[in-house]
N, C-alpha and C positions, 0 to 999 in steps of 0.2 A: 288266271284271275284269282284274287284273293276267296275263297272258299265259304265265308260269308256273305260276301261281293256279290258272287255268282246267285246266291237263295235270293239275296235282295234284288238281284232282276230279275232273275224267274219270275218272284211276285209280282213283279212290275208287268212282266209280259200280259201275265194270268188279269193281270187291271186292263193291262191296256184290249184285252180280248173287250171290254163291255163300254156301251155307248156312255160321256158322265160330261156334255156338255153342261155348263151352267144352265138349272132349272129341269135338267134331264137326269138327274141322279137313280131313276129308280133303280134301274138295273144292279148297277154299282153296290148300292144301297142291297139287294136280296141278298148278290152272293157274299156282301159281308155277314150277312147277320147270319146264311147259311153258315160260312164260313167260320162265326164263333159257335155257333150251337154245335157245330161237329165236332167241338172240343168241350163242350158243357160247359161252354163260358155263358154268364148272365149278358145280354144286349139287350141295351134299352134306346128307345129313340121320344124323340119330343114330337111336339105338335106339326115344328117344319121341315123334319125329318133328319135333324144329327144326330147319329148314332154313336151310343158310348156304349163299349165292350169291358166288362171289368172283367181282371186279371188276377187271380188270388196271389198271394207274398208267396216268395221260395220259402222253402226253408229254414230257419235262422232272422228271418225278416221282416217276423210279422209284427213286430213292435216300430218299424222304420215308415215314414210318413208315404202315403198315397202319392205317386207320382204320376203327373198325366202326360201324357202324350198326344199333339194335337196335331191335328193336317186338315184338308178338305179335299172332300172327294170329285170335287167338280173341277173342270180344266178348260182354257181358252182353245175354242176352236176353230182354226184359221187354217189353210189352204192354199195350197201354190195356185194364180190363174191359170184357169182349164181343165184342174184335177177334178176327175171323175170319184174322190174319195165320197162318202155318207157319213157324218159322224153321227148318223142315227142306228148303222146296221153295221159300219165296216170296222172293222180293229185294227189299229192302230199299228202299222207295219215299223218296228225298228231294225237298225242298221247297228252292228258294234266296227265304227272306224278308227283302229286301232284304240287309243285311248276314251275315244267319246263315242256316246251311244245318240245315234238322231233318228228320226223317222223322212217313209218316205213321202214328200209334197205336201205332209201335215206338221202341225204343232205335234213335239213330243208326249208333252203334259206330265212329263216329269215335277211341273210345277203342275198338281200335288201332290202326283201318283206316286213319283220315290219313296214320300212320305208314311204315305198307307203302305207300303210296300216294306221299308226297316221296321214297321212298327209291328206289321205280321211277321216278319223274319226272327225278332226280336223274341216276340214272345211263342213261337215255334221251334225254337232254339234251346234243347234240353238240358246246354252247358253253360245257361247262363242263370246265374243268379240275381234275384230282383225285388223289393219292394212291391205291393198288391201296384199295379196299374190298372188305369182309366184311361183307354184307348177313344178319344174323344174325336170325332170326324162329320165336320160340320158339311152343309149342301150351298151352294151357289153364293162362295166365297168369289167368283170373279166377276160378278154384277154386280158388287156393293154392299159385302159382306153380309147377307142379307141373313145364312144360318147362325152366325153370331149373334146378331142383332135381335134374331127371335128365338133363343137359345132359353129354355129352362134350366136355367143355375143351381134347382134343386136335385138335379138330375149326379151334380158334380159333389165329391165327397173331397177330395183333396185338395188341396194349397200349394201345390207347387205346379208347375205347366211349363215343360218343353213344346213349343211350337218350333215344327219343324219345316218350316215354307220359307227360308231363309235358302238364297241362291249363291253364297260365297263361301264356300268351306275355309277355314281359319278366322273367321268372323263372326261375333256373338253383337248379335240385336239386341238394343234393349231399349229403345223406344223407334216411336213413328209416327208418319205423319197424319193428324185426319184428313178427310176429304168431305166433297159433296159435288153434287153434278147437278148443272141448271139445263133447265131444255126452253127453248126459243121459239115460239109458231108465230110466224105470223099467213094471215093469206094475201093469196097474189090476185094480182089484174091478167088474165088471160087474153088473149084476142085472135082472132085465127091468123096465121103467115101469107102474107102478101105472096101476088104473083109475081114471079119473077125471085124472086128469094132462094138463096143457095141456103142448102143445111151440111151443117160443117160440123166435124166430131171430135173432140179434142178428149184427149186421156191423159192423165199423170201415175205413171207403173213404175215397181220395181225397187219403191224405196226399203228401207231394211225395217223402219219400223220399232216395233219393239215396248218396252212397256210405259205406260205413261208416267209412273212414277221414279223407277231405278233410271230409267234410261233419257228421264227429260233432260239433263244437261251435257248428255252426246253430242250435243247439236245436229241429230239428225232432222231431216228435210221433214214436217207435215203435206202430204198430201193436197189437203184444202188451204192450206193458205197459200202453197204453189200453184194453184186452179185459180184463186183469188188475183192471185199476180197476173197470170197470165190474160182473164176474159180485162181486169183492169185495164191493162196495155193495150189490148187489141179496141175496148170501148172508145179508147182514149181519141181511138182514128176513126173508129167504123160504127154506125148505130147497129150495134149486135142486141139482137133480142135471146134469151134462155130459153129453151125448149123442154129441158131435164138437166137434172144433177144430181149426181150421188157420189158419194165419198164418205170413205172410213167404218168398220165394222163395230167396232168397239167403245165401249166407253173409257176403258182401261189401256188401249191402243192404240198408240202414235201413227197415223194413218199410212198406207202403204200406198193408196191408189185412189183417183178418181177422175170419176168421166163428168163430159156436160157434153150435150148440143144445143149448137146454139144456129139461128139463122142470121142472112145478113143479104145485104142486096148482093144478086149475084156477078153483078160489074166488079165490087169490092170485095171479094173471097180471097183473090189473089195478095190483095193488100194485108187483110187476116192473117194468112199464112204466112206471111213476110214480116211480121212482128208477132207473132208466136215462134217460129223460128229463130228470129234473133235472142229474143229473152231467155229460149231454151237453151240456148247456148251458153248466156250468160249462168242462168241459174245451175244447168250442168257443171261451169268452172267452180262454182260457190259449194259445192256439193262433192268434189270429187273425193273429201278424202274420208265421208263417212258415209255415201249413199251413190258407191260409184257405178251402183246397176240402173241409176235415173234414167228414164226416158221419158221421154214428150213428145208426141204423135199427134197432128193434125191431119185428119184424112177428111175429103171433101165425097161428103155424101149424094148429091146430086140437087136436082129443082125442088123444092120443097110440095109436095104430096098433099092434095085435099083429102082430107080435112086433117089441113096439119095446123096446131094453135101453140103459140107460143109466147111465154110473161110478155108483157109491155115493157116500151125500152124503159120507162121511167122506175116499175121493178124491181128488172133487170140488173139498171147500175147499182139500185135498192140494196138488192141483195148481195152484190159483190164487193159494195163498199161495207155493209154488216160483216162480211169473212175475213174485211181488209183491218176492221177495227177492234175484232175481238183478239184478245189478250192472248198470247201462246208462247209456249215453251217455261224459263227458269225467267220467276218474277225479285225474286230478291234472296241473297245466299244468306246463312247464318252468318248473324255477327260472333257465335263463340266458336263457331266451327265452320270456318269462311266455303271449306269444299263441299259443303253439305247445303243443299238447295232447299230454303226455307219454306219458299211460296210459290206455285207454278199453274199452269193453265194447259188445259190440252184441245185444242178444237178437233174433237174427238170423230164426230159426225154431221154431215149433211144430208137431206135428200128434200124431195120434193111429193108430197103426197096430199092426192085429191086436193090439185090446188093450192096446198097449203104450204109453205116453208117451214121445215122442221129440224133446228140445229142444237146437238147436244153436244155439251161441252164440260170438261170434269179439270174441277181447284183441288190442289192440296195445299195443304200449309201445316206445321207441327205448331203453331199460334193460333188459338182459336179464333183470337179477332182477328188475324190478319187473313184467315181463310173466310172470314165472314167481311172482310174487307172486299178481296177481289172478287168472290160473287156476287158481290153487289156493284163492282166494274162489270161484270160480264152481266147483268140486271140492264142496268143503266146501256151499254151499248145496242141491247135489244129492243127498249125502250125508245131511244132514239129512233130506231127503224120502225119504231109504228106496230113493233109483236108486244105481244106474251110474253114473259120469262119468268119461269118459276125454276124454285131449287129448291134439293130435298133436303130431309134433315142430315143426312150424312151419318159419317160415322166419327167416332172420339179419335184422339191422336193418343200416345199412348207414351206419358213422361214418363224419362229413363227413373231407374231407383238407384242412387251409386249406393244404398245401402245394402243390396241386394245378397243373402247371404247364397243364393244359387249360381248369379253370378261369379262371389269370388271361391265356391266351388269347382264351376265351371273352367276359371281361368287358370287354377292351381293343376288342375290334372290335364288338361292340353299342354303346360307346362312341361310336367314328369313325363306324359306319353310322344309328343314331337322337340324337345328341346329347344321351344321357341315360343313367343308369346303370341297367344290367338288377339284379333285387332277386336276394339268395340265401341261400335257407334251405333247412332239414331240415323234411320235410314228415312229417304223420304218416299216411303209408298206403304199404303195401307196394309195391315197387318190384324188380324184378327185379336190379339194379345190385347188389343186397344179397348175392344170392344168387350170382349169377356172380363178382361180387368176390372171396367164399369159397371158389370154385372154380378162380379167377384171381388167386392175389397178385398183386399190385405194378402192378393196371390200375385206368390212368386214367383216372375215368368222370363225367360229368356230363349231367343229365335236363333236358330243356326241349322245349316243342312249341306249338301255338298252343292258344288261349283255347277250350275245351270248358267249358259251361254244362250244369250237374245230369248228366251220366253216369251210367250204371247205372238211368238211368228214362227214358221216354216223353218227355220235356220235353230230354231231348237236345239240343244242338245249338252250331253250331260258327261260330266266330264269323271269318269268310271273310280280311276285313282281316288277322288275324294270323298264317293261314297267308303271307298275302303276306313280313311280317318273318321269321320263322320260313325261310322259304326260301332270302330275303337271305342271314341270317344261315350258316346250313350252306354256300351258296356262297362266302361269307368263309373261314369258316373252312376248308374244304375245299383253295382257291387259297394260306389263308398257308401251308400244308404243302410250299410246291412246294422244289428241292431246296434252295436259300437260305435256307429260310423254317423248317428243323425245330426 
């Protein structure tokens, strides 16, 4: 392995050693700022806890512009079913197979942690020369941007911003999309379950999942609106009443799984099953070639148990036809850039809590209006049902600059170093650059990092070779800033 390679995951190890789920950064957070003090670097942090490390200039460089470097410390944390992992106490087991590094029955969390990890390597690196840095490393980037969002901009000195949360190595970002996410309550009609009533368990496992923004026009399978499908169908013969449901972890995450029970008179169980079974079959053929781990399990729990209470059938349909009618997946592509997904929808989350129906669902759109449009589809659908829907303010999208002088820095030296033109597009999932921009006129920012494969699920994993470029590339550009070079 390339010999910078190699310090850049050590670092990586050394992170993945401490707990940095989204809102759980403290840890992460000590041994960075340990971590700069033991070099006599200045660390400062804000009110919501993003830490900037400032870097003094090499030699030769002190007249060349402040460059930041951005990542976030915090990382999705998801889990194979039945893994005994803790992402409060356990660290983060990785595997190097052959070319790509993944962990075990976890998210890698390479998406941030690469990030924090080149950007220590970088500046521990006593062969490289570099303009003063601001190692900028925001908190619980995967709920909503939220370190951004509450970021003191006085804290930042420079104009220019590599954000490095970019998951395509030979691909430079330069815009993206905003978002916002509405939550849905409404409460249920409960009633206890009649005698004679079977309770029956249905689960939807196995999908790949993945992230809601890069990865909504995969067309991989949601979770909940295959549960949706399914109690629909079987309603359609049998008065099935909802007992529970839950589905999807994340707001940012294309569901992998969910369970309901439900009960039904228990003469008609066998009927149940024999249109769940069929559907699953069908929805398995529809699925094979992007979610070919789908399963669908009906298993018949037995007589229904006093005091067992479950939605009313009127509810019941209530609620399945709300799943059947909210918006999801890719809502309209670009018209200047047809493969690039303009507007989308994720039905992100279900459950059912004290009573109440609780569904959360996250738009993005790089149009403000048109992201202000579909939330107010997914308003109006919950509306119809008789809830609640509120939506938050979101975060900004983040229009490209083609005047961008870092940019065509950027593209000139991926040139001279691989003999080939790095690609550059506006990507549709939220990005920090969005948000700081808004915070920061008139800076200069472009997103690139190496090759991260399914993020946001188990199948993680990070493809070794492009952090090598990836490195290259930052020490280019770093060296052309020297004082000749601005």
């Amino acid at each position: 392995m390339h010999k910078p390679t190699r310090a850049v995951i050590d670092y990586f190890e050394q992170i993945n050693q401490h707990p940095r789920c989204s809102k759980q950064e403290q840890q992460i957070s000590r041994w960075l700022t340990q971590w700069g003090g033991q070099r006599g670097l200045t660390v400062l942090s804000d009110r919501i806890g993003n830490l900037i490390i400032q870097v003094p200039a090499s030699q030769g460089f002190e007249k060349a512009p402040t460059i930041i470097l951005q990542g976030h410390m915090d990382m999705v944390c998801e889990k194979d079913a039945g893994s005994a992992h803790d992402f409060f106490k356990d660290p983060i087991r990785m595997v190097e197979d052959g070319p790509w590094l993944t962990a075990v029955e976890t998210t890698l969390g390479a998406d941030n942690g690469v990030a924090i990890a080149m950007a220590l390597a970088l500046v521990d690196n006593p062969t490289i020369a570099h303009p003063s840095l601001e190692l900028f490393f925001t908190v619980d980037e995967e709920t909503g941007l939220t370190g951004a969002l509450g970021m003191d901009p006085g804290l930042l000195s420079g104009k220019i911003l590599v954000n490095l949360d970019s998951e395509d190595e030979g691909l430079f970002v330069v815009g993206c999309a905003g978002g916002r996410d509405t939550t849905i309550r409404r409460p249920l009609a409960f009633q206890p379950v009649d005698r004679g009533y079977e309770l029956l368990s249905v689960s939807v496992d196995g999908l790949q999942g993945g992230h809601s923004g890069l990865d909504i026009a995969k067309h991989r399978a949601n979770a909940n609106k295959l549960m949706a499908r399914l109690l629909d169908a079987a309603m359609a013969t049998v008065p099935l009443r909802i007992v529970s449901i839950s589905g999807g972890t994340r707001k940012n995450v294309i569901p992998r799984n969910c369970r309901a029970l439900l009960a039904c008179p228990g003469d008609q169980a066998a009927m149940v099953a024999s249109t769940v079974s069929s559907l699953a079959d069908t929805i398995r053929n529809e699925y094979l070639a992007t979610d070919s781990g789908l399963t669908i399990q009906l298993d018949q729990q037995g007589p229904a148990a006093e005091p067992c209470r479950g939605i009313t059938e009127k509810d019941s349909a209530l609620l399945v036809e709300l799943l059947l009618a909210l918006p999801d997946g890719p809502i309209e592509m670009d018209a200047q850039l047809p493969l690039l997904v303009q507007t989308s929808a994720n039905l992100a989350m279900v459950s059912i809590e004290d009573e109440t129906l609780s569904v959360i669902t996250s738009q993005r759109s790089s149009i403000p209006s048109r992201l202000g449009a579909i939330c107010r589809t997914v308003e109006a659908a919950g509306r119809l049902a008789g809830a609640r829907a509120t939506t938050d303010a979101g975060y900004p999208s983040w229009p490209m600059n083609r005047d961008s002088a870092l940019l065509q820095r950027c593209t000139t030296l991926y040139r001279e170093l691989f003999a080939t033109d790095a690609r550059v597009e506006v990507i549709h999932a939220g990005l920090e650059c969005g948000v700081i921009g808004a915070h920061c006129p008139g800076m200069d920012m472009i997103s690139m990092g190496p090759t991260i494969e399914n993020p946001h699920s188990p199948s993680e994993r990070l493809y070794l070779p492009s952090v090598e470029k990836v490195w290259r590339l930052l020490v280019a550009l770093l060296e052309s800033f020297g004082n000749n070079g601005q």
